[in-house]
C-alpha positions as CSV (number, residue, x, y, z in Angstrom):
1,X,87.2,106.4,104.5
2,X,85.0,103.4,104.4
3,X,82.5,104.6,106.9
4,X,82.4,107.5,104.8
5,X,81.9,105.0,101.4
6,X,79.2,102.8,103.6
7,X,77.6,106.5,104.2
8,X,77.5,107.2,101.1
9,X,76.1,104.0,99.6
10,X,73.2,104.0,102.1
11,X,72.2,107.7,101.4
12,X,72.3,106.8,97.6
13,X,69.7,103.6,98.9
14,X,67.5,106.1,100.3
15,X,67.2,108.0,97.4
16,X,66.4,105.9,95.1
17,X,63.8,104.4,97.5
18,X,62.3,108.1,97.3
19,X,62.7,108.5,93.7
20,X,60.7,104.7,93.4
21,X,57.9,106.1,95.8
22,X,56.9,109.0,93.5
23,X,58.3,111.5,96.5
24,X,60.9,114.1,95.4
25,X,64.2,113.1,96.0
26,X,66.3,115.6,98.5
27,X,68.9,116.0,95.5
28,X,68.6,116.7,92.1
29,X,70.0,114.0,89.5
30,X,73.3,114.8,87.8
31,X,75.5,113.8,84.7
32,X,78.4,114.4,86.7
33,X,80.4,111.3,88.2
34,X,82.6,113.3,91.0
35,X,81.9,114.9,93.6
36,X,83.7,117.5,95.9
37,X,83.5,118.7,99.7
38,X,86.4,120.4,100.9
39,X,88.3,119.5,104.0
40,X,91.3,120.8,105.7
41,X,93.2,118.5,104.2
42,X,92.1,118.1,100.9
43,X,89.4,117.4,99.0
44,X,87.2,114.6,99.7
45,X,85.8,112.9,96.4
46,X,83.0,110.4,95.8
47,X,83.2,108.6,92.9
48,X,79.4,108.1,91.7
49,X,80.6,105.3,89.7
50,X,82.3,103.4,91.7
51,X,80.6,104.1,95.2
52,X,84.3,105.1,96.8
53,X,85.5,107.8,98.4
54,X,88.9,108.7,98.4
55,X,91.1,112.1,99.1
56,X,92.4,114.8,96.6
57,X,94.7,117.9,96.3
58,X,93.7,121.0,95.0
59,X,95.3,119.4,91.3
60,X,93.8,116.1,91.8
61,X,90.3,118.2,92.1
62,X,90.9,120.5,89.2
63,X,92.0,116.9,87.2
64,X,88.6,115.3,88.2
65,X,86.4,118.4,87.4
66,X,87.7,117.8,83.6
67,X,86.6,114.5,83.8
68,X,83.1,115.6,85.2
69,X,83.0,118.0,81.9
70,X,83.9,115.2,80.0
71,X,87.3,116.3,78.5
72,X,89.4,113.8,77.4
73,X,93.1,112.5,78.4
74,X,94.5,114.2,75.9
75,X,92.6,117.8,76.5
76,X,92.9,117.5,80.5
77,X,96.7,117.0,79.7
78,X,97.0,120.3,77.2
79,X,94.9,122.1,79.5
80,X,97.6,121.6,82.5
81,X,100.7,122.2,80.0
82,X,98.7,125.4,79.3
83,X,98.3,126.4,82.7
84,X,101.0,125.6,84.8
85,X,103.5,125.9,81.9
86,X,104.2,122.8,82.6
87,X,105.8,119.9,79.6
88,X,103.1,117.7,78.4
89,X,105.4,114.6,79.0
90,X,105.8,115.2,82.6
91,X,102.0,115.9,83.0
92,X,101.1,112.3,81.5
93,X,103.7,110.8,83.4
94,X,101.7,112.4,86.8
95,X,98.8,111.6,85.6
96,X,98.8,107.8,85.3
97,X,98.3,107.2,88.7
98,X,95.3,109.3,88.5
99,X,93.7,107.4,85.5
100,X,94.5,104.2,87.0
101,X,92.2,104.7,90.2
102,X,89.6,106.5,88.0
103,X,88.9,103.8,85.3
């Protein structure tokens, strides 16, 4: 995973060099912080942030996309309860983990 964060880091150099230069940059800007490519064995995630990349399930995914829309703790949590049927308690509990790498 670090080649992949040292990737990463020196596409976001060129970019901005590109963006400094008056050229049109290859991507377009975006409010969001993660983003997603999926793999066969997860989802890969690069934290715009941070600069790291890490790996994700399918939940881990549909947690960070709620961040990226800028729900809260509280509304990501209600939103899983709601879904998966799931108590609110046990979500939070799964969820600190989660919040911990993220902040």
């Amino acid at each position: 995973m670090k080649n992949l964060k040292l990737q990463n880091s020196q596409n976001l150099e060129k970019i901005k060099k590109l963006q400094n230069s008056g050229l049109k940059a290859p991507i377009k800007s975006t409010n969001k912080r993660f983003f997603f490519r999926k793999e066969h064995i997860g989802f890969i995630v690069y934290d715009k942030l941070t600069s790291e990349v890490f790996l994700v399930n399918k939940t881990g995914k549909i947690i960070l996309e709620f961040f990226n829309k800028g729900y809260s703790e509280k509304e990501i949590v209600n939103k899983l309860s709601e879904k998966y049927k799931i108590s609110k308690k046990l979500i939070k509990s799964d969820l600190k983990p989660i919040y911990n790498v993220i902040k």
